[in-house]
C-alpha positions in Angstrom: 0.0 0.0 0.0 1.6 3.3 -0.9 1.0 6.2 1.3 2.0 9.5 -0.1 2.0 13.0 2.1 -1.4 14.4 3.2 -3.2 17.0 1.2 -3.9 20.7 1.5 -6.0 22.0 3.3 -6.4 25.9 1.6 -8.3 28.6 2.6 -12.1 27.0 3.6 -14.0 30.1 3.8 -13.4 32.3 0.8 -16.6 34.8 1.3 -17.2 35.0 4.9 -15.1 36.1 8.2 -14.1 33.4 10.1 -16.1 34.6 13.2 -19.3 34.0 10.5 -17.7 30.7 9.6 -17.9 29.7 13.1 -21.6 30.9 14.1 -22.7 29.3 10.8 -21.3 26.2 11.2 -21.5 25.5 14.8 -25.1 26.3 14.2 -25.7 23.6 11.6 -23.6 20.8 12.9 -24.7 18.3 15.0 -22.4 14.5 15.6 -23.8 12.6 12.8 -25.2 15.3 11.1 -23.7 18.7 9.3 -27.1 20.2 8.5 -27.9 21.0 5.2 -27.1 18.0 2.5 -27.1 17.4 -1.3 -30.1 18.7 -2.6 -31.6 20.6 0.0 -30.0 24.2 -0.7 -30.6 26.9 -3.2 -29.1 29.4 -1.3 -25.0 31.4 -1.4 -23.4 33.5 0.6 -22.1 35.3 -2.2 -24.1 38.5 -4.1 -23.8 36.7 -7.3 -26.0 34.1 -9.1 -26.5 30.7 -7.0 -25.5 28.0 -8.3 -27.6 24.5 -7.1 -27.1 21.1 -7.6 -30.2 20.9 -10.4 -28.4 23.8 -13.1 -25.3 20.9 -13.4 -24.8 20.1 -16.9 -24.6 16.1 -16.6 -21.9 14.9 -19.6 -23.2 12.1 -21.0 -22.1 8.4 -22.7 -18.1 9.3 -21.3 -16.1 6.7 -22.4 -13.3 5.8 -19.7 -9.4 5.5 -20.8 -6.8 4.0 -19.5 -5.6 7.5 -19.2 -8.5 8.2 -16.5 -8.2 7.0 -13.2 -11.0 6.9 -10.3 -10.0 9.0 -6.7 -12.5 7.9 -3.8 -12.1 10.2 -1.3 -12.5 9.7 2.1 -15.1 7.0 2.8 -14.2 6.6 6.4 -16.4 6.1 9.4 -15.9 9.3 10.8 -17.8 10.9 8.2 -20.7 8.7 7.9 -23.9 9.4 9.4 -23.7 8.4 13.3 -19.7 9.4 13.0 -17.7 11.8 14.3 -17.8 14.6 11.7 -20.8 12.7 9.9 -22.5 13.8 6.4 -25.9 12.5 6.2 -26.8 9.5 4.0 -22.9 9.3 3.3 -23.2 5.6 3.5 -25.7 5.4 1.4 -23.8 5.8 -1.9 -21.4 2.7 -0.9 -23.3 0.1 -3.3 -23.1 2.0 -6.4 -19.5 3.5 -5.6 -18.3 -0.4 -5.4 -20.2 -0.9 -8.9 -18.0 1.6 -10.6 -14.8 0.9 -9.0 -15.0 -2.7 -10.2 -16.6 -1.7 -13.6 -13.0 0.5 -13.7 -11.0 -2.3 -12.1 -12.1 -4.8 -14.5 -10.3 -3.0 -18.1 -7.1 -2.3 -15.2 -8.1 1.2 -14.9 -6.2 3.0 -12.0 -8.6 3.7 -8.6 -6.8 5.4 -5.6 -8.4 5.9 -2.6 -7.7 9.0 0.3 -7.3 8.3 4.2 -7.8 11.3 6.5 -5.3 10.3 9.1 -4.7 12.8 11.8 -2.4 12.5 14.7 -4.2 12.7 18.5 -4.0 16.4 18.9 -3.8 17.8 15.5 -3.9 21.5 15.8 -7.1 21.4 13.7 -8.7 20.1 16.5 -10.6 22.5 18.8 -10.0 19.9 21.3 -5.9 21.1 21.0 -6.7 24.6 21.6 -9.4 24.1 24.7 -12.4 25.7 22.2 -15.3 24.3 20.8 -15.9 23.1 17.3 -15.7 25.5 14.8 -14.1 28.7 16.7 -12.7 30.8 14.4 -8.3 29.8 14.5 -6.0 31.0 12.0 -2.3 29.9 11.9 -0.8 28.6 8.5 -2.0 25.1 7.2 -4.5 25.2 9.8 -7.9 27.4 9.8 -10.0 29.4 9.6 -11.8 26.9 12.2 -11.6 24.2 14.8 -12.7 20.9 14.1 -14.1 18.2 16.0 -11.4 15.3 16.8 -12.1 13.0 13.6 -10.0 10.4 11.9 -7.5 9.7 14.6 -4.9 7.2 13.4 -5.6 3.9 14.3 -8.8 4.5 16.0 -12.0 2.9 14.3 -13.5 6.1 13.2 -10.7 6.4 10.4 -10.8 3.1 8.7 -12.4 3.1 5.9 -17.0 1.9 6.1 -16.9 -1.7 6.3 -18.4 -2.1 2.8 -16.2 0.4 0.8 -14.7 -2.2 -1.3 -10.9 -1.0 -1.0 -9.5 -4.1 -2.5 -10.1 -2.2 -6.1 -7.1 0.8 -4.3 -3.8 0.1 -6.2 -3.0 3.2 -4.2 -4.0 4.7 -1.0 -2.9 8.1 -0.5 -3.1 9.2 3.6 -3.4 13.0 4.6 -3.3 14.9 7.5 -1.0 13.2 9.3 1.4 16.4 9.7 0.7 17.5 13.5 0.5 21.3 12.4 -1.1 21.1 9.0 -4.2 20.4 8.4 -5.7 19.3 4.6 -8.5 19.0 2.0 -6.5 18.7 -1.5 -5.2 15.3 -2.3 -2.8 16.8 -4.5 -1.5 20.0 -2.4 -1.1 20.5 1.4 -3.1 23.3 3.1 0.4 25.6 3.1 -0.4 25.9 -0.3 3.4 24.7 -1.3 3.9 20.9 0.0 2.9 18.4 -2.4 1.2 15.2 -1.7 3.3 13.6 -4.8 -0.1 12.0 -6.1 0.0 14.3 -9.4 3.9 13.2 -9.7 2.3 10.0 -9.5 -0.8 10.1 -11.9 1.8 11.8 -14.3 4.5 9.0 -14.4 1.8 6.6 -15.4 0.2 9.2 -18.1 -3.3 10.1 -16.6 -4.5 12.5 -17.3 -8.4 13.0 -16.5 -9.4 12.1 -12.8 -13.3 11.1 -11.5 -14.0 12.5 -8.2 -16.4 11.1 -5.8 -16.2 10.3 -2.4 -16.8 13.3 0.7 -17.8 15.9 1.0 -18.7 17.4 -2.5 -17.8 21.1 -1.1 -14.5 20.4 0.6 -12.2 17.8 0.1 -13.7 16.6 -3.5 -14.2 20.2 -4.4 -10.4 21.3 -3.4 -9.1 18.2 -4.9 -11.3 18.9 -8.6 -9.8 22.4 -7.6 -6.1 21.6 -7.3 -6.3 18.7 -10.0 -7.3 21.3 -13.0 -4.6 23.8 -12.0 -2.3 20.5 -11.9 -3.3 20.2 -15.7 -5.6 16.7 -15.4 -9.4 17.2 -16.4 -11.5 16.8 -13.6 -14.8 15.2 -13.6 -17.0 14.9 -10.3 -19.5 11.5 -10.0 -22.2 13.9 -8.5 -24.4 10.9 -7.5 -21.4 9.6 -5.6 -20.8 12.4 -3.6 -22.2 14.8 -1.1 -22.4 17.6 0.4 -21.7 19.6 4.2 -22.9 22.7 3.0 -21.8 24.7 5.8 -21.6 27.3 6.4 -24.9 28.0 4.1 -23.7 28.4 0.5 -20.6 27.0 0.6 -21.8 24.8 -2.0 -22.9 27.1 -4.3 -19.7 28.7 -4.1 -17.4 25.4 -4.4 -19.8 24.4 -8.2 -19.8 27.9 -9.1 -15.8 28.0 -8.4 -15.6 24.5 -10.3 -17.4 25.4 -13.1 -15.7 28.5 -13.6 -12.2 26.0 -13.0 -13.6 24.0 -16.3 -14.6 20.9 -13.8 -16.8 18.6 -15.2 -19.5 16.3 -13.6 -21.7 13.5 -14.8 -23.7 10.7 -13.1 -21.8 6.9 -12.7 -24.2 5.4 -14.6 -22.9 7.6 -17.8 -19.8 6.5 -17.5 -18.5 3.9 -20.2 -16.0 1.0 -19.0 
């Protein structure tokens, strides 16, 4: 099992203070549940156009290469439903996730899976710092807020949902494991300048368009889409495979708006072709 460097964690609030980052969020999340999910907001933060889930344009009949390869990010117990940072009805796209994996394992198509692996006492924790989850913190690689203690090495919360089907994983890639850093890119580090080594990777075997899917939609799938266009790889996001936190309210309107604009394709898993 190959374990690259964790990811980047980059700037998580992009259109609100982090004092409105914290009221926001600590007033949506609950253990087990973030608050609003895929398909339930219409809303931004922003003063421009909202985008929602529905406007997606959905590609259609893509035919897989064995220049793609399939990222499944994050599918650990922590962030199911009853875990510690949970996204509701997480677990519930584990079926057809396993579908496509082996329908891309089958032709020998690359699949790589991400760990979130913190250390006990992560500085992203609030726990660290004595605060609650989701006080405002700034410091670099970590911020702009505190997080509940989630995806503690070794514990149970961070292995991956007994049914995720991770014997399809030629690679899994582990992040957050750096004590002062925290991280939502697989391919870049939250100081904006350490790389995981994952796009070093995808190169050397000559990929070059990634699937997404995996959570959450607006933060580590969103950051990685993010990263892997300005890395030079198309980017395409399994939107039924995926969802969403959603908070603070409109962050995923911002995150598709911001992909879109990035060139970030999505489509459903049954239109892809193996």
């Amino acid at each position: 099992m190959l374990q690259f460097k964790k990811i980047g964690r980059r700037g998580f609030i992009k259109y609100a203070a982090a004092g409105a980052v914290a009221a926001a969020a600590s007033a949506y999340y609950t253990k087990g549940s973030w608050g609003p999910y895929i398909g339930d907001m219409s809303w931004s933060t922003g003063s421009g156009p909202t985008t929602r889930l529905e406007d997606l344009y959905l590609a259609s009949n893509i035919q897989a290469r064995d220049t793609d390869a399939l990222i499944i990010v994050d599918m650990q117990n922590d962030f199911m439903p009853s875990g510690a940072l949970g996204v509701k009805e997480g677990d519930e796209m584990i079926a057809p996730m396993n579908k496509l994996a082996e329908r891309f394992h089958r032709p020998g198509n690359l699949i790589i899976m991400t760990q979130d692996w913190h250390p006990p006492g992560h500085l992203s924790f609030a726990s660290s710092h004595g605060k609650k989850p989701f006080d405002p913190y700034e410091s670099e690689g970590i911020g702009p807020v505190l997080w509940p203690d989630h995806c503690v090495q070794g514990t149970p919360g961070a292995e991956f949902h007994p049914d995720v089907q991770a014997k399809y994983a030629k690679v899994i890639v582990r992040k957050g494991y750096h004590p002062t850093v925290d991280s939502y890119s697989t391919f870049i580090e939250n100081d904006k300048k350490t790389h995981t080594g994952l796009a070093g990777y995808l190169k050397e075997l000559g990929k070059k368009r990634i699937f997404l899917c995996g959570l959450a939609l607006d933060y580590c799938v969103y950051y990685s889409a993010m990263d892997g266009r300005d890395l030079g790889f198309e980017a395409v996001v399994v939107i039924d495979l995926t969802k969403a936190i959603d908070s603070p309210p409109g962050h995923l309107s911002n995150a598709l708006s911001n992909m879109i604009e990035k060139g970030v394709q999505f489509t459903r898993s049954e239109n892809i072709m193996t």
